[in-house]
C-alpha positions in Angstrom: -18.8 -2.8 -27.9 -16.6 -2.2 -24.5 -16.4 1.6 -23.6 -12.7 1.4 -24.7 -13.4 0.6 -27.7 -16.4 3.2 -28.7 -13.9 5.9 -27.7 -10.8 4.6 -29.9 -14.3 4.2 -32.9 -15.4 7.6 -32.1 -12.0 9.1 -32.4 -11.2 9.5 -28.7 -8.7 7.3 -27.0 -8.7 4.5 -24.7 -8.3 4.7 -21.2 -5.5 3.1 -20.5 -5.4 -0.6 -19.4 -4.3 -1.3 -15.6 -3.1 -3.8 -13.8 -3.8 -5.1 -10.2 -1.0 -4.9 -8.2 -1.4 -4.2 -4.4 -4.2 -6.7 -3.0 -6.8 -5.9 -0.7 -4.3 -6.5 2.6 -1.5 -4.7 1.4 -3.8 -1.6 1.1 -5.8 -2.5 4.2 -2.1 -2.7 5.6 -0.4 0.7 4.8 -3.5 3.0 5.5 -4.2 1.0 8.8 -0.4 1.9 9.7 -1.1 5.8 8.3 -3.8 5.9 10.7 -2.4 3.8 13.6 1.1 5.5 13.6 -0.8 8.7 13.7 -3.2 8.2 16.4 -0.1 6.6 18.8 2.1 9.5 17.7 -0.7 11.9 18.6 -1.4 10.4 22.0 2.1 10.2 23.2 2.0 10.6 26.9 -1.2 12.1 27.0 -3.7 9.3 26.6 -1.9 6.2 27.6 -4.0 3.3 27.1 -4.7 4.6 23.8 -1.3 4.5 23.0 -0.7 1.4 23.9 -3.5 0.1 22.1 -2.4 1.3 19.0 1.2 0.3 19.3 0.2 -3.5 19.7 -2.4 -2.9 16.8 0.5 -1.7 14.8 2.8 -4.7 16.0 0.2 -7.1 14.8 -0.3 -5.3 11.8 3.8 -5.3 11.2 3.4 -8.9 12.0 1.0 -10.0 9.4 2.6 -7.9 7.0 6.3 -9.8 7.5 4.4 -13.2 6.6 2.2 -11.9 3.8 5.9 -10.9 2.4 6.4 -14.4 2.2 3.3 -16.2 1.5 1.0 -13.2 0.0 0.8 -12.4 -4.3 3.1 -11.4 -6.2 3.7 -7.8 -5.6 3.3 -8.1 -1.8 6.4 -10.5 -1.6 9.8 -8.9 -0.5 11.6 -11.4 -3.2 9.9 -9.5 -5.9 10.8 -6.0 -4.8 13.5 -6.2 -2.5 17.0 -5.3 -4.2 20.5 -4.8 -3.4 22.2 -1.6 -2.2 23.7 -1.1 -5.7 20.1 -1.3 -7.4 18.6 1.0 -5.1 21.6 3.6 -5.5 21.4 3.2 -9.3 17.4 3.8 -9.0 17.8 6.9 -7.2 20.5 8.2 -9.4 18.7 8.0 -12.4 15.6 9.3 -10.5 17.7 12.2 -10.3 18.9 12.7 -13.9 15.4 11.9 -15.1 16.0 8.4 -16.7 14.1 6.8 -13.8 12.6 3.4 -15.3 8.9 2.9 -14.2 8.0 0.1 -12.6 4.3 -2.4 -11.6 5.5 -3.1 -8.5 7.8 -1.0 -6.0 11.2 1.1 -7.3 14.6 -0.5 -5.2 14.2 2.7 -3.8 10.9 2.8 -2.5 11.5 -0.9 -1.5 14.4 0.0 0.4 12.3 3.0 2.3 9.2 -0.2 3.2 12.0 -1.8 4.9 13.5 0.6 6.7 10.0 1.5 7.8 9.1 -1.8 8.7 12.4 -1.5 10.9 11.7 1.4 12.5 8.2 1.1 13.2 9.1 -2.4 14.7 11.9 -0.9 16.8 9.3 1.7 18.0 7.2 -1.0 19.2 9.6 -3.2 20.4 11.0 -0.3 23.1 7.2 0.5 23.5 6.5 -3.1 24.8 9.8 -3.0 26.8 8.8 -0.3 28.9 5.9 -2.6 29.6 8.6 -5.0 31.3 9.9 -5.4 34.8 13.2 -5.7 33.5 12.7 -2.3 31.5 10.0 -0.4 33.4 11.4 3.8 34.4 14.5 2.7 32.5 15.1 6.1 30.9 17.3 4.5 28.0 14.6 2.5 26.7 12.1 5.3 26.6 14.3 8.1 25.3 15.4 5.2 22.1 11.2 4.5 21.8 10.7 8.4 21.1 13.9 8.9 19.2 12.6 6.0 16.7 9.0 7.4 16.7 10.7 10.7 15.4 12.7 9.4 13.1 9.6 7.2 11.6 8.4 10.9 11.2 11.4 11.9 9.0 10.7 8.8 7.4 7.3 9.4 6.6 8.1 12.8 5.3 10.6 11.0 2.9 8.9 8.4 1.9 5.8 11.1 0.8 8.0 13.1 -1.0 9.6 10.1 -3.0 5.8 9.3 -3.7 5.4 12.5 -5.2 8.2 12.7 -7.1 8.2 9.3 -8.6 4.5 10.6 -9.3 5.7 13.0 -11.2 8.9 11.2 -13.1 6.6 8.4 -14.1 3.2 10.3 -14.5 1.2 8.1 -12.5 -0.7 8.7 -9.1 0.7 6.5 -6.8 -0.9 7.5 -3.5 -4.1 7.0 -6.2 -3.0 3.5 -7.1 -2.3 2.7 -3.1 -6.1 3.2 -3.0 -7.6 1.5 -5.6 -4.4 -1.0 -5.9 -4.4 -0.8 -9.8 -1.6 1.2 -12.3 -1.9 1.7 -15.5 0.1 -1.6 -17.5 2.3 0.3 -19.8 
């Protein structure tokens, strides 16, 4: 007997049953950006080569991620979770009058905030790598537009944490939980 069922027979209730939905990379992918983001934010000006370091480990990372949204599983493919401007303005209406509908995969919402991520991170890192340039090297342009995306990732960020927490909440699952173990509960 499977411990699900010896609870439900000894009156308790089953845990409830989950589903995989973000694979290994797609995990591997956002905590490696956390980490990245943080370390090349952190270093700035002050420790150079670090910086750099981490903003081409972040482009690759962005990189890898655009072609697994193409060619990875189900849930890691923008065609399952991307959705138009309508759907995402409709999610977060009804994520404000409580009638969110839960979802496996990504809300149009929180799909719309991995894109505009994905945009800004690879805008920070493509004015990071053009200050690396002959053509762009002291321009003060370029490097005031790097930092000015790096701090609005940051706003981002802040954003995209407090949607986690209140879809969280709305839907009664742990989402930063299930970005870690890459499972939600089916139902």
């Amino acid at each position: 007997m499977s411990i699900a069922n010896e609870a439900t027979v000894t009156g308790g209730t089953a845990p409830p049953v989950t589903v995989k939905v973000w694979d290994p990379f797609v995990r591997l992918f956002h905590w490696s950006l956390v980490g990245l983001f943080a370390l090349a934010y952190a270093t700035g000006d002050e420790i150079e080569k670090v910086h750099i370091a981490a903003g081409y480990s972040i482009a690759a990372l962005l990189a890898a991620r655009i072609v697994w949204g193409f060619v990875g599983p189900r849930y890691a493919r923008f065609v399952h979770f991307v959705r138009p401007p309508r759907e995402v303005f409709a999610d977060l209406r009804d994520l404000a009058t409580g009638r969110s509908k839960r979802r496996i995969g990504h809300t149009p919402a929180g799909a719309a905030m991995i894109l505009t991520l994905i945009v800004m991170v690879g805008g920070t890192c493509a004015t990071g790598y053009m200050m690396t340039t002959k053509a762009y090297w002291g321009a003060k342009w370029v490097e005031k537009l790097h930092e000015a995306l790096a701090n609005a990732t940051v706003a981002l960020i802040a954003l995209h944490i407090a949607g986690v927490i209140v879809v969280s909440f709305a839907h009664r699952e742990n989402l930063a939980k299930a970005m870690l173990t890459g499972e939600k509960r089916e139902a």
